[in-house]
Backbone as numpy.savetxt, mean C-alpha at the origin, in Angstrom:
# Nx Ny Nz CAx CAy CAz Cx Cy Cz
16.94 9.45 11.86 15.49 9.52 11.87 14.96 9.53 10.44
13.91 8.94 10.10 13.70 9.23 8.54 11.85 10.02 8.70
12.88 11.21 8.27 11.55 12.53 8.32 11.81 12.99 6.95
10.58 13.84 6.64 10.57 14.36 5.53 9.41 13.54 4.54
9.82 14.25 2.85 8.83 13.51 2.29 9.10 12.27 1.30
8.78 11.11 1.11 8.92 9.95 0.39 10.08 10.16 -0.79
10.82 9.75 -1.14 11.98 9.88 -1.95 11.92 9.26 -3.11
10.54 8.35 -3.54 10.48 7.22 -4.70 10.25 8.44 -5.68
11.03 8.44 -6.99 11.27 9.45 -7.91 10.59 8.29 -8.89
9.41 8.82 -9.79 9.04 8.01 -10.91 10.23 7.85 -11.98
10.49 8.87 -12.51 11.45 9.06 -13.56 12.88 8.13 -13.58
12.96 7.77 -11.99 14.37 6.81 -12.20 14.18 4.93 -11.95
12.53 5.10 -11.41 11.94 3.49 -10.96 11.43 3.18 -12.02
11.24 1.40 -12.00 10.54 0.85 -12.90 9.22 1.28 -13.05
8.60 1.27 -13.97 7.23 1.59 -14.40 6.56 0.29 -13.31
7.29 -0.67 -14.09 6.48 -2.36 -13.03 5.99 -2.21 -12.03
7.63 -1.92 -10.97 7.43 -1.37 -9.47 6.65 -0.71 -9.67
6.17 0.70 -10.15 5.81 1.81 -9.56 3.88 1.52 -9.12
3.20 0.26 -10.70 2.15 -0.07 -10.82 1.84 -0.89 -9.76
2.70 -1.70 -9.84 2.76 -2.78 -8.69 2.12 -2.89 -7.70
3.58 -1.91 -6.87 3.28 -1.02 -5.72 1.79 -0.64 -5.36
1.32 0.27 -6.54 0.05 1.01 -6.11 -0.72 -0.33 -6.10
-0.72 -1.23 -7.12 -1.91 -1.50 -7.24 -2.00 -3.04 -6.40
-0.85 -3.03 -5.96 -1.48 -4.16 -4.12 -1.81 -2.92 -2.93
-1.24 -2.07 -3.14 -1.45 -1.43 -2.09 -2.96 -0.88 -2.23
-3.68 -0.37 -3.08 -4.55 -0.38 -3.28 -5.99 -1.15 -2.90
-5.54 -1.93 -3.17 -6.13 -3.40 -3.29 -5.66 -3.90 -2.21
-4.80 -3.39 -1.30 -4.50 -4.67 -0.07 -4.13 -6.24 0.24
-3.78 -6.30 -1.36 -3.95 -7.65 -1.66 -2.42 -7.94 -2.82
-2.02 -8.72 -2.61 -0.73 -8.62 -3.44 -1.05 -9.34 -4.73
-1.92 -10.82 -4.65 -2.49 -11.36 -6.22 -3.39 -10.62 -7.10
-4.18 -9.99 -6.10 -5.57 -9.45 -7.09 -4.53 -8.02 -7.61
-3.73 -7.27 -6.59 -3.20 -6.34 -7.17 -2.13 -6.55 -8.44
-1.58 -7.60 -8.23 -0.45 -8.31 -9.43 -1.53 -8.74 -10.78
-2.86 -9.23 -10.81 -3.48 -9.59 -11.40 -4.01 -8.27 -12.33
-4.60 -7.29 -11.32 -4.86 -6.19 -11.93 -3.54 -5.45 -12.67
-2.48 -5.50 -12.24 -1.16 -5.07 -13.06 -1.47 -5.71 -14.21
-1.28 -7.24 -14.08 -1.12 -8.15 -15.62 -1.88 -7.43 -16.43
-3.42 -7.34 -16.40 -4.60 -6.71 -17.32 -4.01 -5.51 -18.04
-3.99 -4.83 -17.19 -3.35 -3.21 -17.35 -2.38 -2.89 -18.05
-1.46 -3.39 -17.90 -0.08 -3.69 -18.98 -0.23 -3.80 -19.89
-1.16 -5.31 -20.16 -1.15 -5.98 -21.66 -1.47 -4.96 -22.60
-1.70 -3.80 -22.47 -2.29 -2.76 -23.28 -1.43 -1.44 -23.82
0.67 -2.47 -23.60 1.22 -1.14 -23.21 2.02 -1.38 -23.80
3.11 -1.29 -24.31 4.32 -1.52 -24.73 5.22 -1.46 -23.78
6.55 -2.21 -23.71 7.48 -1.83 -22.42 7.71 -0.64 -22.71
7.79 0.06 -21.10 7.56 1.89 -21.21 9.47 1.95 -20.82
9.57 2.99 -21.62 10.86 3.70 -20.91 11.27 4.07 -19.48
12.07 4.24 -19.07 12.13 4.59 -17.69 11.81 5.91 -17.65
10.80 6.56 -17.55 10.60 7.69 -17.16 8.91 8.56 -16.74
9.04 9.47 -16.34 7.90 9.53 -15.47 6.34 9.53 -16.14
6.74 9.90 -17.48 5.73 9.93 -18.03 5.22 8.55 -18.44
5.69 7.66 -18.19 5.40 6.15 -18.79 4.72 5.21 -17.44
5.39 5.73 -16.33 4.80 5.50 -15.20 3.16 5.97 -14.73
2.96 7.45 -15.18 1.71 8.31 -14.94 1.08 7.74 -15.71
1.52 7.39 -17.16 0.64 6.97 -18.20 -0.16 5.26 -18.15
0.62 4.15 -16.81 0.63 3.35 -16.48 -0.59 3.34 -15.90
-0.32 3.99 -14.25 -1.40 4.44 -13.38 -2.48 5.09 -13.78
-2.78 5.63 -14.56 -4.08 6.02 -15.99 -4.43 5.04 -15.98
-4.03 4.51 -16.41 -4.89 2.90 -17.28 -5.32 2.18 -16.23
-4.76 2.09 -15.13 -4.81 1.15 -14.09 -6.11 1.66 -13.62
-6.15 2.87 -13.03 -7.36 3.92 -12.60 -8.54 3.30 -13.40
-8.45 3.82 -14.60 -9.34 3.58 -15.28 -10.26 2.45 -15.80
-9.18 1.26 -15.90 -9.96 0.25 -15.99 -10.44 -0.37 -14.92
-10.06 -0.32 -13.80 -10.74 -0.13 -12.11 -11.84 0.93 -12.32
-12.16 1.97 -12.86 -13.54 2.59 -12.74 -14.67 1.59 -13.38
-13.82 1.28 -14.83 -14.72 0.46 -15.44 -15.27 -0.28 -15.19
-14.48 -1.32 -14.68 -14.94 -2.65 -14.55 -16.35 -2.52 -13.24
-15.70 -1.38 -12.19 -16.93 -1.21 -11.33 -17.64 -0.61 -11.59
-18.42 -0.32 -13.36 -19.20 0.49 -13.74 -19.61 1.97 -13.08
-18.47 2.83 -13.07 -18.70 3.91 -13.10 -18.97 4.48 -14.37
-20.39 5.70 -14.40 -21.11 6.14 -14.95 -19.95 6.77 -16.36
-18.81 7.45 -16.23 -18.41 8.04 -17.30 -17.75 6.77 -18.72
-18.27 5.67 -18.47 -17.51 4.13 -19.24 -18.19 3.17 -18.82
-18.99 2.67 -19.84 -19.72 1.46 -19.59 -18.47 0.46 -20.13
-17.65 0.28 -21.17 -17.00 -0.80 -21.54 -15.92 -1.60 -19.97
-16.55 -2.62 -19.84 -15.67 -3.22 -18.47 -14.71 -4.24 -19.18
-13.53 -3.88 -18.62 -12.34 -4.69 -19.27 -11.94 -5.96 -18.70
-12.45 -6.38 -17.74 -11.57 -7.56 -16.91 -13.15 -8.98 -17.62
-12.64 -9.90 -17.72 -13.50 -10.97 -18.07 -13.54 -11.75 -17.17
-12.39 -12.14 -16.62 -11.97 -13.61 -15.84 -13.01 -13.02 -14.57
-13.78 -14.53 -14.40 -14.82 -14.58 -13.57 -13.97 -14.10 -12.14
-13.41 -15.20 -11.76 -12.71 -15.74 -10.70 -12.23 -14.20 -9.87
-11.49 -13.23 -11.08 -11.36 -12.00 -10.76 -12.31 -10.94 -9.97
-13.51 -10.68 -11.15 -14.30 -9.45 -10.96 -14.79 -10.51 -9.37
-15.17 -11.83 -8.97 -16.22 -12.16 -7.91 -14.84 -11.57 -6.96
-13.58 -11.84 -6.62 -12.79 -11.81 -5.65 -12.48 -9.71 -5.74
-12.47 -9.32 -6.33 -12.04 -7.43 -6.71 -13.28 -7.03 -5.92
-12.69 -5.95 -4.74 -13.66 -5.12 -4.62 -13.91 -3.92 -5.01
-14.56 -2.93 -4.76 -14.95 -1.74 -5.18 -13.88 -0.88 -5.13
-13.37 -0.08 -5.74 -12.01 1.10 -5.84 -12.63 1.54 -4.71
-11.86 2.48 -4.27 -11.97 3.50 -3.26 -12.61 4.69 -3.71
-13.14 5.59 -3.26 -13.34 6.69 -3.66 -12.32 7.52 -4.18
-12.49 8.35 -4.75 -11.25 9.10 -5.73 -10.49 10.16 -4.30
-11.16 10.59 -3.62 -10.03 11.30 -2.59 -9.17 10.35 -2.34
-9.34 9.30 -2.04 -8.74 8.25 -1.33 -7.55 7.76 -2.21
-8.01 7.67 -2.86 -6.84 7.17 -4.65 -5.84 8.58 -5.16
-6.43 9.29 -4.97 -5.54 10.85 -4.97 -4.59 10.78 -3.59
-5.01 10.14 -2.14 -3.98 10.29 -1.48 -2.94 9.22 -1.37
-3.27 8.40 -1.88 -2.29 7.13 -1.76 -1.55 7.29 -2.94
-2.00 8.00 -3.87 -0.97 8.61 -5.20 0.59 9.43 -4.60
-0.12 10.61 -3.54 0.50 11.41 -3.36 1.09 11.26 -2.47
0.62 10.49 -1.34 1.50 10.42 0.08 2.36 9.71 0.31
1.70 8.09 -0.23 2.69 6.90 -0.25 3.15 6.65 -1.48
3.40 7.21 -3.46 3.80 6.74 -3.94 4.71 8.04 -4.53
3.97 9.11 -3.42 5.18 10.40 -3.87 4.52 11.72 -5.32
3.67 11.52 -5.74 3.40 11.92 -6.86 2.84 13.91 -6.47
2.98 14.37 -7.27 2.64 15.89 -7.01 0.92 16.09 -6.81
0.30 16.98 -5.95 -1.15 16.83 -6.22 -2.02 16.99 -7.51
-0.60 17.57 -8.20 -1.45 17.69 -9.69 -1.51 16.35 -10.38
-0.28 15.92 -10.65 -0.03 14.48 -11.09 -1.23 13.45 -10.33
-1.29 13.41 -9.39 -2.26 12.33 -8.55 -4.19 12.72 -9.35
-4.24 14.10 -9.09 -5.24 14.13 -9.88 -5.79 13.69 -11.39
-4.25 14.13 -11.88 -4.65 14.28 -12.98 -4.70 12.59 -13.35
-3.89 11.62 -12.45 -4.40 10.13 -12.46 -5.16 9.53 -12.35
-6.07 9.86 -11.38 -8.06 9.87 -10.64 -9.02 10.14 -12.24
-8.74 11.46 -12.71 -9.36 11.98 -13.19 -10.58 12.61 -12.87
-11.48 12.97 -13.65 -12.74 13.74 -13.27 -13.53 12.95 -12.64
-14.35 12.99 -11.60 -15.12 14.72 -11.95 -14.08 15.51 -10.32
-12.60 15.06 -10.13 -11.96 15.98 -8.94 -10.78 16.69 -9.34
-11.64 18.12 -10.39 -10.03 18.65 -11.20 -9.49 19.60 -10.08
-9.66 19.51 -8.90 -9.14 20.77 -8.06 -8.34 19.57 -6.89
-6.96 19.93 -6.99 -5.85 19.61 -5.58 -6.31 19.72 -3.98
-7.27 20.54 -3.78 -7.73 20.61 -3.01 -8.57 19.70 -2.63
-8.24 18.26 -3.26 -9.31 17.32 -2.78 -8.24 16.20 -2.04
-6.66 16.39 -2.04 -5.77 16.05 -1.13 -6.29 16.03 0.35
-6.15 17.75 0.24 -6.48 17.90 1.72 -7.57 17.31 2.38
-8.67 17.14 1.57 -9.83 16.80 2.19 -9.92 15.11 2.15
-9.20 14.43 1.67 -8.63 13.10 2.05 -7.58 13.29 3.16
-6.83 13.87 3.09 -5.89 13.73 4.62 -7.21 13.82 5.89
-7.83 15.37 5.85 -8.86 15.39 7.10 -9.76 14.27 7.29
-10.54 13.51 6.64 -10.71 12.70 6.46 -10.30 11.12 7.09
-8.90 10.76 6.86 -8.71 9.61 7.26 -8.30 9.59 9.23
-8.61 8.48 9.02 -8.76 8.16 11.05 -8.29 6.94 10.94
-7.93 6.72 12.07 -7.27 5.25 12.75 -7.92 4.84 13.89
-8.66 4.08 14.31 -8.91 3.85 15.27 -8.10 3.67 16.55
-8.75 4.19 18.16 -8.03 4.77 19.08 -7.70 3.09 19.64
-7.99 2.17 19.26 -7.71 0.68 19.80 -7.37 -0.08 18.59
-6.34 0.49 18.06 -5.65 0.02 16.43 -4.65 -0.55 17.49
-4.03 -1.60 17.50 -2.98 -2.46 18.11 -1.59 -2.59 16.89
-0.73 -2.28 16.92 0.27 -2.22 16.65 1.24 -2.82 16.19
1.86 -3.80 15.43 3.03 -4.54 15.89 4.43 -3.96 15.33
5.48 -2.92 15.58 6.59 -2.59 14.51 8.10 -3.75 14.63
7.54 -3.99 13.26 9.03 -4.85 13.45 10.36 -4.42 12.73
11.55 -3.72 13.75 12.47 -3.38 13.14 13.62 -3.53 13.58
14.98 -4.02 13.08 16.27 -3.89 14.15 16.73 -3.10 14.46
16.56 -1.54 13.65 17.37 -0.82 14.06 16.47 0.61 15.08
17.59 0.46 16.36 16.43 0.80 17.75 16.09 2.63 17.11
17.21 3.54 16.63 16.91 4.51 16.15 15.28 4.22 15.51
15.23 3.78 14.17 14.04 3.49 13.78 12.72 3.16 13.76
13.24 1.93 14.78 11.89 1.29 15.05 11.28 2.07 16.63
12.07 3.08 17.03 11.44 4.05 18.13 11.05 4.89 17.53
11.17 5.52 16.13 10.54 6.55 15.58 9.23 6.53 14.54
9.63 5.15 14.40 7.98 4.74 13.90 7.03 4.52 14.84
7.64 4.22 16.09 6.42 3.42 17.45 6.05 4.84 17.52
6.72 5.59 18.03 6.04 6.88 18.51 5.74 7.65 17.61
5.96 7.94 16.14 4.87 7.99 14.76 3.51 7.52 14.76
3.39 5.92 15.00 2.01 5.88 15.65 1.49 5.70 16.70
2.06 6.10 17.37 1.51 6.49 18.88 0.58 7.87 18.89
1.23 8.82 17.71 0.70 10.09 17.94 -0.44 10.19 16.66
-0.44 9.29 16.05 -1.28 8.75 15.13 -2.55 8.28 15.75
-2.52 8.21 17.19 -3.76 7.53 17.88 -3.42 6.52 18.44
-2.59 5.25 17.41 -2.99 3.90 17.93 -2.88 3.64 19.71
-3.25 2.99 20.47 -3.63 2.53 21.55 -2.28 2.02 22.29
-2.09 0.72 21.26 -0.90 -0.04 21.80 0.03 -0.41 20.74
1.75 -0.06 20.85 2.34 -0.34 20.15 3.34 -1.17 20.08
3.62 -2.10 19.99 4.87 -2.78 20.37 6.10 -3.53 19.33
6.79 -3.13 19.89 8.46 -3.43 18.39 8.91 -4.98 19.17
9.64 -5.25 17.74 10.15 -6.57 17.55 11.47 -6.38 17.02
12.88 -6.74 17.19 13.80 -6.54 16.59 14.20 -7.91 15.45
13.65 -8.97 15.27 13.85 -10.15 14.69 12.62 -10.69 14.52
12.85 -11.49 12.98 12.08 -12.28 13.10 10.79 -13.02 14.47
11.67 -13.99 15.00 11.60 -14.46 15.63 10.53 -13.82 17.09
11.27 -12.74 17.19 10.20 -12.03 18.12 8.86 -11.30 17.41
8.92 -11.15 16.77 7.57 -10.89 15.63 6.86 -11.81 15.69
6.99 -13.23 15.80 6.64 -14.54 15.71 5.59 -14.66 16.94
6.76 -14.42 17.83 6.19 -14.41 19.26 4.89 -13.57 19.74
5.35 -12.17 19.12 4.48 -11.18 19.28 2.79 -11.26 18.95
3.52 -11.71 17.87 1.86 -11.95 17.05 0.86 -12.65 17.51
1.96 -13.69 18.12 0.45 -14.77 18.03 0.17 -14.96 19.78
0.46 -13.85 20.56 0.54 -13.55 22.13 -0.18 -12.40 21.93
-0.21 -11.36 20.90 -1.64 -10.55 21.17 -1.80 -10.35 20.38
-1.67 -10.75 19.04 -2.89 -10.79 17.46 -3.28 -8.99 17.31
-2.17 -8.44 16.86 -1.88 -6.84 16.08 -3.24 -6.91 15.26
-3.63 -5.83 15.31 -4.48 -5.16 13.93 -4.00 -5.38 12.94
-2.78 -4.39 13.10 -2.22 -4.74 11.75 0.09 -4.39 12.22
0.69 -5.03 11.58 2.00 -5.04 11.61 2.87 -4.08 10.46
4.06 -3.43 11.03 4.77 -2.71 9.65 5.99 -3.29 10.41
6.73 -3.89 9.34 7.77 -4.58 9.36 9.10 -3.79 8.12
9.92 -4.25 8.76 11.47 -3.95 7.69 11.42 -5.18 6.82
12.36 -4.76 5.78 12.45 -6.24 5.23 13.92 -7.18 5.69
14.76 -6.45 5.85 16.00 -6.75 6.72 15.87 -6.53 8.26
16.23 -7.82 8.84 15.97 -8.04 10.12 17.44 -8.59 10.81
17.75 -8.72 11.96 18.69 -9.36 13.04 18.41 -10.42 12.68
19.27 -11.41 12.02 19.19 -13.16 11.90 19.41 -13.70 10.53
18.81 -14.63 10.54 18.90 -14.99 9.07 17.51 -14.96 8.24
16.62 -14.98 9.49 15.14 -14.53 8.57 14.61 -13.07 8.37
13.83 -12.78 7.33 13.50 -11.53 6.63 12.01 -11.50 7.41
12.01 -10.25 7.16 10.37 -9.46 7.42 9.40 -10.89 6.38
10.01 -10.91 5.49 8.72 -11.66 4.81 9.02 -13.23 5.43
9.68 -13.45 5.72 10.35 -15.11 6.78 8.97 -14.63 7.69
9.29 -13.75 8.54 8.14 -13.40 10.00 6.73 -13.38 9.63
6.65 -12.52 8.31 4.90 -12.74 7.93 4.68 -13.90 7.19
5.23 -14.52 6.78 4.60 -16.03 6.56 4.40 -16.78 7.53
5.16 -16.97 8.35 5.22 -17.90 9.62 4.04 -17.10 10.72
3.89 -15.86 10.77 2.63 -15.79 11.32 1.18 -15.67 10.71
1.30 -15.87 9.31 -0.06 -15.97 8.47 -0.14 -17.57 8.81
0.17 -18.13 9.14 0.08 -19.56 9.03 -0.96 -20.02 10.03
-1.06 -19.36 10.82 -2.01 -19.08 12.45 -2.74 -17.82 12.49
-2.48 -16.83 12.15 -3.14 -15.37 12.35 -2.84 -14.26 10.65
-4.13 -13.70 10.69 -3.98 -12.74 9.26 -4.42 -11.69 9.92
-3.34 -10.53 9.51 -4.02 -9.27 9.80 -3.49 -8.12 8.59
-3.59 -7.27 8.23 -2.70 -6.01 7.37 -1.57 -5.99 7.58
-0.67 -6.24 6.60 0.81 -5.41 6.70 1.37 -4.61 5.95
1.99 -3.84 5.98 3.07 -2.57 5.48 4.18 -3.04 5.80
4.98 -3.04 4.79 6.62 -3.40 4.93 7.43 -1.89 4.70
8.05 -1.74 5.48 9.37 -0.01 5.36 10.59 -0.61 4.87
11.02 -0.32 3.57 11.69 -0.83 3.04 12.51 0.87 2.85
13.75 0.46 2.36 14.71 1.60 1.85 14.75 0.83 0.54
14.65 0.05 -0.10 14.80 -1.07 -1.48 13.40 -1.31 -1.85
12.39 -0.48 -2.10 11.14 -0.91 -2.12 11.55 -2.27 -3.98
11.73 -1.64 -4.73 12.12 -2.03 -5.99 12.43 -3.72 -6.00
13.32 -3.75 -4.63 14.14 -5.30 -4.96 12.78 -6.44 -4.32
11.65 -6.00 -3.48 10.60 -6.80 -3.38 9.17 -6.86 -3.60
9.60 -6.51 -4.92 8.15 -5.34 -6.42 8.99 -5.69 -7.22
8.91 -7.88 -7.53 9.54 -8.36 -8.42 8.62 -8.93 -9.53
7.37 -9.57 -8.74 6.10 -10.04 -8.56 6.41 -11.69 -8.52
7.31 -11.67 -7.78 7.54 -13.01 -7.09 6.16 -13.46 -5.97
5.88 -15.13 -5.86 5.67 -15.56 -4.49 6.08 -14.98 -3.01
5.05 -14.69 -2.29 5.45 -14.51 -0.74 6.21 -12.87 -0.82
6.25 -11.83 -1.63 5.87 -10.62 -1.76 4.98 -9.53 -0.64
4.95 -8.81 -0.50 4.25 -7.96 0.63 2.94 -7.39 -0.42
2.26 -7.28 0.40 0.97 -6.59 -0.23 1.28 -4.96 -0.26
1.81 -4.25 0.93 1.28 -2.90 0.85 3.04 -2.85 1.38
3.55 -1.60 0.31 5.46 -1.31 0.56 5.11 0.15 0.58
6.02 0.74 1.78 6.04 2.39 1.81 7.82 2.64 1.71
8.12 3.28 1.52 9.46 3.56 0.97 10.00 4.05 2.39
11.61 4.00 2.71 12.35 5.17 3.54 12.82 5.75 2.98
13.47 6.95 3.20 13.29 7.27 4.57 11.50 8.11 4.55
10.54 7.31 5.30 9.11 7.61 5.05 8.86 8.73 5.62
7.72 9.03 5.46 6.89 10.50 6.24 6.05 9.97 7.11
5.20 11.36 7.61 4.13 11.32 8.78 3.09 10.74 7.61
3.09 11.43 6.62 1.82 11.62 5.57 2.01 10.06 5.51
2.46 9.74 4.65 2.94 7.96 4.12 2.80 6.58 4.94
3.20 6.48 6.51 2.45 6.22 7.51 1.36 6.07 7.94
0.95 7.82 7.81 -0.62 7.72 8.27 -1.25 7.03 7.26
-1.27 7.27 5.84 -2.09 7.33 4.98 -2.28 5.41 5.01
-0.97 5.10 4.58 -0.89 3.04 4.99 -1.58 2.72 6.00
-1.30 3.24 7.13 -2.21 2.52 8.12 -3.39 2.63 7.84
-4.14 3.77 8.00 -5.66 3.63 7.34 -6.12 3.17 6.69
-5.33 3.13 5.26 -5.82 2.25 3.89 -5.96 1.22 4.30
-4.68 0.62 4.94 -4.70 -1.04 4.60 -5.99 -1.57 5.40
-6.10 -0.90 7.25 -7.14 -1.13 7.75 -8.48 -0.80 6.94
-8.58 0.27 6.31 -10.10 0.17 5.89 -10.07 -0.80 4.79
-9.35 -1.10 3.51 -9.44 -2.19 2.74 -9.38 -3.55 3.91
-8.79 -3.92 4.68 -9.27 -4.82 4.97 -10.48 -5.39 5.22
-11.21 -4.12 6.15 -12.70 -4.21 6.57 -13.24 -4.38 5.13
-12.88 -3.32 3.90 -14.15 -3.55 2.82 -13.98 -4.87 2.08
-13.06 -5.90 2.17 -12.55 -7.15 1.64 -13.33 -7.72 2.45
-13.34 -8.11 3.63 -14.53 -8.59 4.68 -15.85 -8.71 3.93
-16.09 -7.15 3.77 -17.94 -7.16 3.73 -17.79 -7.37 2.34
-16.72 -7.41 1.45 -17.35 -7.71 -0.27 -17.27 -9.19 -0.36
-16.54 -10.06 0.67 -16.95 -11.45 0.87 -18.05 -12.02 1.63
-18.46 -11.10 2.21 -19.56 -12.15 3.37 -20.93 -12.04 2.37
């Protein structure tokens, strides 16, 4: 069963990964989030492997995301490229960025804060992002995993999460099927599957006909947070949590909706 809490240790992962990570997941989006990495970086020297080079990463990242959406404490906006700021939507609110620090990338509530920054110097603004997030009671489901231990402990993870309807896929191939026979909200897939095709084989071949949110459950988050082509937008680590779960599903669904309304 993979219980407990997220296992991604800053101090032994790439800084790359670690920005990466957040900042598609963030963003819901794997280019604009790779794009926002590029910016962010250029301002850095290659960091050591260690945690402080990582925190010091996600700073910058934070920050020039306040900027650019002109929040009041920094008028200087760092991003130029048109093409960018019209396609970027609005950060999240800072609870929200404090929990995706802490739930899905592992970070302490102090550390997560102290990444946000002001005006939320009290930990206690965790909690009030966990109470906070909801899933809708007709969130449709798709888990794609081979291994039946697993992929029964994530179905019924979000089952008790609310969602409505959940349904597993052990292959590719049936993911394929799945999708485009009742069109998921949103899908969390493995990246190793039964066959010769991968989790990311299955979400290409059903983006091709249908787009919805995905989360990939990886035990290797690192080996696909290369910033290669055909990449996952939003990676939660195993062995995952309740917290890490919940927190992905919500995000990705509400960034989807706010990607919607910052295009129409």
């Amino acid at each position: 069963m993979c219980r407990g809490p997220p296992t991604m240790t800053l101090a032994t992962r790439p800084p790359e990964a670690v920005i990466r990570q957040f900042a598609r997941a963030v963003c819901a989006d794997r280019l604009i989030g790779d794009e926002l990495m590029r910016l962010t970086m250029a301002d850095f020297p290659r960091p050591v492997l260690d945690r402080g080079s990582a925190l010091s990463w996600l700073k910058s990242f934070v920050s020039n995301w306040q900027r650019y959406a002109g929040e009041p404490h920094d008028t200087q906006a760092p991003f130029s490229e048109e093409a960018l700021k019209a396609a970027l939507p609005p950060p999240p609110n800072r609870d929200r960025l404090i929990l995706l620090l802490a739930d899905v990338l592992g970070l302490t509530p102090s550390e997560a804060v102290e990444v946000v920054g002001p005006p939320n110097p009290s930990t206690d603004r965790l909690a009030a992002a966990r109470v906070a997030l909801t899933i809708p009671a007709e969130t449709d489901v798709l888990v794609v995993e081979d291994d039946p231990l697993t992929a029964a402990d994530i179905g019924a993870t979000v089952a008790r999460l609310g969602a409505e309807s959940v349904r597993i896929a052990k292959s590719a191939n049936e993911a394929i099927e799945a999708a485009r026979a009742h069109r998921p909200d949103i899908i969390l897939t493995d990246y190793d599957l039964d066959g010769d095709q991968t989790g990311v084989d299955a979400v290409r071949a059903i983006r091709q006909t249908y787009d919805c949110p995905v989360i990939f459950v990886s035990a290797y988050p690192d080996d696909i947070l290369i910033g290669q082509e055909g990449e996952p937008d939003f990676v939660i680590t195993k062995p995952y949590s309740v917290l890490a779960l919940r927190a992905a599903i919500a995000h990705a669904l509400d960034a989807r909706h706010r990607q919607i309304n910052h295009q129409a």
